[in-house]
ChimeraX commands (.cxc) that place a marker at each C-alpha (Angstrom):
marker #1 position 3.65,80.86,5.53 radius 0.5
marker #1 position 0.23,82.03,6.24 radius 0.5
marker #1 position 0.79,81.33,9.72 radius 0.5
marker #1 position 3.34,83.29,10.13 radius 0.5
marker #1 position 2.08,86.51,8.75 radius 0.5
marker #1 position -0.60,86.18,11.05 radius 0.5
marker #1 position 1.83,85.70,13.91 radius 0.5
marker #1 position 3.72,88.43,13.01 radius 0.5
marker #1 position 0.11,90.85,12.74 radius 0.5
marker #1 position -0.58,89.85,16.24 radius 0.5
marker #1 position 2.71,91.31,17.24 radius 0.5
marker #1 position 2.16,94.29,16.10 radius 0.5
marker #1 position -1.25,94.63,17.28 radius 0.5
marker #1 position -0.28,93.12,20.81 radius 0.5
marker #1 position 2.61,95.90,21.04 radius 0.5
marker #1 position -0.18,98.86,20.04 radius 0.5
marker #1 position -2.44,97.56,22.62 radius 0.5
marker #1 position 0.48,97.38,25.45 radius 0.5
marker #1 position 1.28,100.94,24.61 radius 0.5
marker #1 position -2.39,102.41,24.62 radius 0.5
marker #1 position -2.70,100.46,27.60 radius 0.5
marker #1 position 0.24,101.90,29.34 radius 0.5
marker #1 position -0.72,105.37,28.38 radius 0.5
marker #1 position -4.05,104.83,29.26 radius 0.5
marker #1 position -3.00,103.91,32.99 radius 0.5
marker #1 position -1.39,107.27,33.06 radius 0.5
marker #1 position -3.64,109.57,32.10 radius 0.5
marker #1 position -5.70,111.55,34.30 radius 0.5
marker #1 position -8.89,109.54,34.50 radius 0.5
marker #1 position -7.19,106.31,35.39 radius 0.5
marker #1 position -5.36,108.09,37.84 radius 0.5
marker #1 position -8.89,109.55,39.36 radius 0.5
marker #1 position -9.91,105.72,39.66 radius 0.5
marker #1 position -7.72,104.07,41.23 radius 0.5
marker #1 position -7.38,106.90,43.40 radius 0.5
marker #1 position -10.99,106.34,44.29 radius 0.5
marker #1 position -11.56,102.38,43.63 radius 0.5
marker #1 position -7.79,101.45,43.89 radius 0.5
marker #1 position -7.91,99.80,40.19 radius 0.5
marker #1 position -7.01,101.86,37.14 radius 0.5
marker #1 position -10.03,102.04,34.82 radius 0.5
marker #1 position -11.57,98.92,32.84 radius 0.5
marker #1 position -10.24,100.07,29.59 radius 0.5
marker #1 position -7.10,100.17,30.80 radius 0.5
marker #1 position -7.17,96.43,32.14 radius 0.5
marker #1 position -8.73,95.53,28.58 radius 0.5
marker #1 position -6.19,97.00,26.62 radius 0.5
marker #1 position -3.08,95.63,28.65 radius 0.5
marker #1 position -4.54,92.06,28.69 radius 0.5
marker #1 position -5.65,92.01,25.20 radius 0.5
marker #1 position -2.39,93.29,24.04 radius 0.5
marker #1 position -0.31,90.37,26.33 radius 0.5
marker #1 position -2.73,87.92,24.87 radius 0.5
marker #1 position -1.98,89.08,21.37 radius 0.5
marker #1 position 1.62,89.31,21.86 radius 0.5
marker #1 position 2.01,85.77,23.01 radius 0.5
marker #1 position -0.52,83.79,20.47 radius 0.5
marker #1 position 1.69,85.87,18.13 radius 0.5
marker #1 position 4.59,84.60,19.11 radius 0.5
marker #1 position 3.69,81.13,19.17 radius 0.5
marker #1 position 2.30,81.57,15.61 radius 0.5
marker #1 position 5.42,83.33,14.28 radius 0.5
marker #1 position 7.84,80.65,15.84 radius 0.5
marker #1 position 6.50,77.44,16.89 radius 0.5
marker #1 position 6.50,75.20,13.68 radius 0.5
marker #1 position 3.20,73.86,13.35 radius 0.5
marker #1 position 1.59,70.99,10.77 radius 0.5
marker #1 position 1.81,67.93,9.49 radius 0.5
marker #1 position 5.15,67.29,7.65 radius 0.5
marker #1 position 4.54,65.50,4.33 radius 0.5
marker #1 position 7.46,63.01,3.11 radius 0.5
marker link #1:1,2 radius 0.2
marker link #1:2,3 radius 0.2
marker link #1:3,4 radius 0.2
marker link #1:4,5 radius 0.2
marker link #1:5,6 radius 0.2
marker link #1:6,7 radius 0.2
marker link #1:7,8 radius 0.2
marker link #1:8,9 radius 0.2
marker link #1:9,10 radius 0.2
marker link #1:10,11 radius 0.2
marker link #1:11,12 radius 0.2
marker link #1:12,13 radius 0.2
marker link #1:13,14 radius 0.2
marker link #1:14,15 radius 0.2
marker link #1:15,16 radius 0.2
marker link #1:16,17 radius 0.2
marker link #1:17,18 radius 0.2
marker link #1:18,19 radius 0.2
marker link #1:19,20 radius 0.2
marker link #1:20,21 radius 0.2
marker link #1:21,22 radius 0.2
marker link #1:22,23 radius 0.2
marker link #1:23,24 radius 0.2
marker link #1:24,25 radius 0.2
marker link #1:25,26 radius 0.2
marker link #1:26,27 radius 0.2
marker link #1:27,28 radius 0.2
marker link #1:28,29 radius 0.2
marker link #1:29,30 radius 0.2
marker link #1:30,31 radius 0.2
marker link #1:31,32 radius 0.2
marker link #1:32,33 radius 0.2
marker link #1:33,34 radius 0.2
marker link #1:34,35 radius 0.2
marker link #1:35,36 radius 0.2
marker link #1:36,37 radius 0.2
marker link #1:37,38 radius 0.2
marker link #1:38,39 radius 0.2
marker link #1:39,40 radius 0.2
marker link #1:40,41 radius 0.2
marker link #1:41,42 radius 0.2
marker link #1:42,43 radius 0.2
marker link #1:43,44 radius 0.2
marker link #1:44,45 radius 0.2
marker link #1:45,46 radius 0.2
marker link #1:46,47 radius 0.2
marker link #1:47,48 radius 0.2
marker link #1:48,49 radius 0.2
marker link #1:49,50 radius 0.2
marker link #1:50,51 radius 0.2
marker link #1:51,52 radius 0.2
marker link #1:52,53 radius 0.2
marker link #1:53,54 radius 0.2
marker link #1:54,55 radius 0.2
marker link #1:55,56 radius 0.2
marker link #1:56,57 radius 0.2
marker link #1:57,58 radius 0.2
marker link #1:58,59 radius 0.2
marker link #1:59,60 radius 0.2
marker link #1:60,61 radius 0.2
marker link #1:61,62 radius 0.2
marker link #1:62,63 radius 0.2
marker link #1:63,64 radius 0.2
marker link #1:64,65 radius 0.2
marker link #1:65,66 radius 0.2
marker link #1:66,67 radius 0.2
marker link #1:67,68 radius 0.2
marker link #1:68,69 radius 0.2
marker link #1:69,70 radius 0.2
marker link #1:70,71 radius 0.2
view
């Protein structure tokens, strides 16, 4: 059960971090970058991969059985 609640944690976390990042990559200063560099900002990048990352080890925690069945 552990698991599980730790799975379902990540998902929330994973969805904030999606949503900062997509707000992030439309505010004004990533607009300025990737105007000038052609990438939105770092922070932006960090935020939208950490938040997939989070979303799908949560996932997998929340509903892929895992351990050893006793019996």
């Amino acid at each position: 059960m552990p698991q599980r609640a730790i799975g379902v944690a990540l998902l929330v976390v994973g969805a904030i971090l999606l949503v900062y990042g997509i707000n992030a990559s439309d505010s004004i200063g990533s607009e300025i970058s990737e105007f000038f560099s052609g990438s939105p900002t770092d922070k932006t990048v960090w935020f939208l991969i950490g938040g997939a990352a989070a979303l799908i080890v949560g996932l997998f925690m929340t509903f892929v059985p895992y351990g050893r069945k006793t019996g």
